[in-house]
N, C-alpha and C positions, 0 to 999 in steps of 0.2 A: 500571527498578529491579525492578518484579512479577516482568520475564520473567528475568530474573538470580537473585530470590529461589526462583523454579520449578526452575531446573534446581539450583543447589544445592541445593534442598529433596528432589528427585528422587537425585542421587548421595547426600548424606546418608540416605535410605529404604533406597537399595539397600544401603550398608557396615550399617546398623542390620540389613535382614534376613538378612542373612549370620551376626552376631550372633545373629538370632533359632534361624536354624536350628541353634549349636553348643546354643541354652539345648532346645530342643525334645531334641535327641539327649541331651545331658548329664545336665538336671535328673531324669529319671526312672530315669536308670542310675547318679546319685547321682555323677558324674565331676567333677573339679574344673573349672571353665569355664573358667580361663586354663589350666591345663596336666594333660596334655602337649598340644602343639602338634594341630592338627586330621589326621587319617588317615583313609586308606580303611577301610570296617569289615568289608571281607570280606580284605584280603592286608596290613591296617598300613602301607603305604607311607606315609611322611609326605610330605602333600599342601605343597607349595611356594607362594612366596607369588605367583607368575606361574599357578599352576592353582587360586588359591581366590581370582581378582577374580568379585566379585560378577556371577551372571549371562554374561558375557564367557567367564569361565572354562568353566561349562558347553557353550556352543557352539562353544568352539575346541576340548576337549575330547571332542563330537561324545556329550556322558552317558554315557563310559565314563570308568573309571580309568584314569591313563596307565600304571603299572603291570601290575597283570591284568589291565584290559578288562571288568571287571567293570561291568555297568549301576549309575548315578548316579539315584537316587531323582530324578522330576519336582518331589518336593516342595521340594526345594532352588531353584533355578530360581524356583519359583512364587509359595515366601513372599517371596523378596528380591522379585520384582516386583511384586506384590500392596503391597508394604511399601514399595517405588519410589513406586506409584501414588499409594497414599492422601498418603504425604508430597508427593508433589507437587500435589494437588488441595486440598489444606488449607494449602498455602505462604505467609505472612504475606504481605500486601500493604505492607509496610513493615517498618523496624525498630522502630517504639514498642512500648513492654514490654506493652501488653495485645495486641497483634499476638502476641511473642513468648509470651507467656505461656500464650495461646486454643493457638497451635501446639503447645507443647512439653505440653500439659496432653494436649491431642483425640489427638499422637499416641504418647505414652505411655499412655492408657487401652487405643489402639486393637493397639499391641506385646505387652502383657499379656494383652489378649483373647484375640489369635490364637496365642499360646504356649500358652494355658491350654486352647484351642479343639483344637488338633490332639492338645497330650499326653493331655488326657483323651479325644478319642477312639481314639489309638492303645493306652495305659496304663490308663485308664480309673484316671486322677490327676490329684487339681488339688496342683500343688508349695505347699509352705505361702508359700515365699520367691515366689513369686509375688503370695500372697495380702497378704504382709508388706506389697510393692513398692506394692499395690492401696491396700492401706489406707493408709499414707503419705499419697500421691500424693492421693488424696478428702478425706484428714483435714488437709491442707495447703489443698486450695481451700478446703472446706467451714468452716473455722476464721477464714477470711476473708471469707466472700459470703453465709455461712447463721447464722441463729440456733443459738444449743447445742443448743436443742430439735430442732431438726431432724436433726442430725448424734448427738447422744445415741440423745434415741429409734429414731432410723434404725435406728442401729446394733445398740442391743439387739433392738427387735424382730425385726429380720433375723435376729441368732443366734439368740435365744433362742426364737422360737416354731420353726422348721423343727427346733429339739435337739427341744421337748419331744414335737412328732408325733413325733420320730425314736423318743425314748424311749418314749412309748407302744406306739408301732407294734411296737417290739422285746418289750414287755412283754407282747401281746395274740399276736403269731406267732414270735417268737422270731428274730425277721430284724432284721437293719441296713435301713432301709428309705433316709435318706439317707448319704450317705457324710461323713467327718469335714470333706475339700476341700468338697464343695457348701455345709452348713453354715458355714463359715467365707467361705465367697464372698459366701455372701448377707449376713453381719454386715456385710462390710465395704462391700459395695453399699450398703447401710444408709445409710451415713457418707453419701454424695453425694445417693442417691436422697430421703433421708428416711421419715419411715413409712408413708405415703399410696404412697410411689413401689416401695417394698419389700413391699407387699402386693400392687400390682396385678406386681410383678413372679412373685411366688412364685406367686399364682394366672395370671399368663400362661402363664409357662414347667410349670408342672404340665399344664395345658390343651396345651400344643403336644407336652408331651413323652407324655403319654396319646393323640393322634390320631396321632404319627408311631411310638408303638409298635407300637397299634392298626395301622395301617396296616402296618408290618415283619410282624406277626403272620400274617395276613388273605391277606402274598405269598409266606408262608410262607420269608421271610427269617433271622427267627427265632422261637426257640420261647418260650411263654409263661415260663417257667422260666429264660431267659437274660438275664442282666445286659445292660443301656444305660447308657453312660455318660451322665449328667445334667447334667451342667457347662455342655454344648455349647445346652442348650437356655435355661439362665439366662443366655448371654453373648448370644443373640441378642437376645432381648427388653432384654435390658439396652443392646446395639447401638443397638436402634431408641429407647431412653429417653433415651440421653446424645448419641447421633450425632444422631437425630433427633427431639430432643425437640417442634419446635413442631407436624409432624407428626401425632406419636404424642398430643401433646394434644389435636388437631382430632379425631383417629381417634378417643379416648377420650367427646370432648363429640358424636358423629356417632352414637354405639352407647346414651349417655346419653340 
């Protein structure tokens, strides 16, 4: 039964990141996600339902368009198997509903992420309807396994202190210092993490996103003066808090 729940947990990953990649293209070009139908984005040819199987289609295809021969983004390919993977490595080991439930929870946090992970740093956006999906999905466990306090406070603190540096920060140099997506990420992180969990998050991800700028600067990658998307560095830490909480607590009581 495991090994049956694996492989359909593996072909369900792969059709979901096929999904992921039309939300990654869509959501920041503002495109309706059911329609029109999926296309090439350099000749429009509409891509056929024998050249868009997940994965398959890429390498019969050879990552060109059948059409113009135009090169097929690796990033396709890569989320559906990356998104393969994880479903298959977190695949219930039975049908009972907390089985079900742990799955369909760990890999809708983990779909969200990596949608929210590429577009910001392609677009340098977190989509609100992501954020929406986020908070849902946290304020549906958290309303059942956590006190209100936990999930209340979470949440405001999360929004509400990263707005008010935001607005100070604006007040003192005239700059948008966080962006409107990151702020709304961390509320809604809030919801699950609680406030204890939202603070060492906001002070992680400040911490890693300051040594890997630091670091872009120093290899003269880029210039002090240029935008980084932030997103990317709240969803890791937040990876390491939800995926691997018992870890990250050992890590936390080892530094303590």
């Amino acid at each position: 039964m495991e090994n049956i729940l694996q492989v359909f947990s593996g072909i369900f990953g792969l059709l979901i990141g096929s999904f992921l990649n039309a939300l990654i293209y869509r959501l920041p070009r503002e495109i309706n996600i059911a329609y029109p139908g999926s296309a090439c984005p350099q000749c429009n040819h509409l891509i056929k339902w024998y050249e868009n199987i997940p994965l398959f289609s890429f390498i019969f295809l050879r990552g060109k368009c059948s059409a113009c021969h135009s090169k097929i983004s690796w990033q396709y390919p890569l989320i559906e198997f990356f998104t393969a993977l994880f479903a298959f490595v977190i695949s219930p080991h039975n049908l009972g509903v907390n089985e079900l439930f742990n799955y369909f929870f760990y890999f809708g946090v983990f779909c969200a992420f990596l949608v929210h992970f590429i577009i910001d740093v392609k677009h340098q956006v977190l989509p609100d309807s992501i954020n929406i999906y986020l908070g849902l999905l946290f304020f549906m466990v958290a309303l059942f396994t956590r006190p209100w306090s936990h999930w209340l406070i979470g949440a405001s603190f999360g929004f509400g202190f990263p707005l008010l540096v935001s607005w100070i920060f604006y007040q003192i140099r005239g700059q948008i210092g966080l962006g409107g997506g990151d702020i709304k990420l961390y509320g809604v992180l809030g919801i699950y993490l609680g406030p204890m969990g939202i603070m060492q998050n906001i002070f992680l991800s400040c911490f890693l996103g300051a040594i890997v700028g630091l670091i872009l600067m120093l290899a003269k990658i880029i210039k002090r003066d240029n935008p980084i998307p932030f997103g990317p560095f709240i969803l890791i830490v937040a990876s390491v808090q939800i995926f691997f909480e018992q870890w990250f607590n050992q890590l936390l009581r080892y530094i303590a």
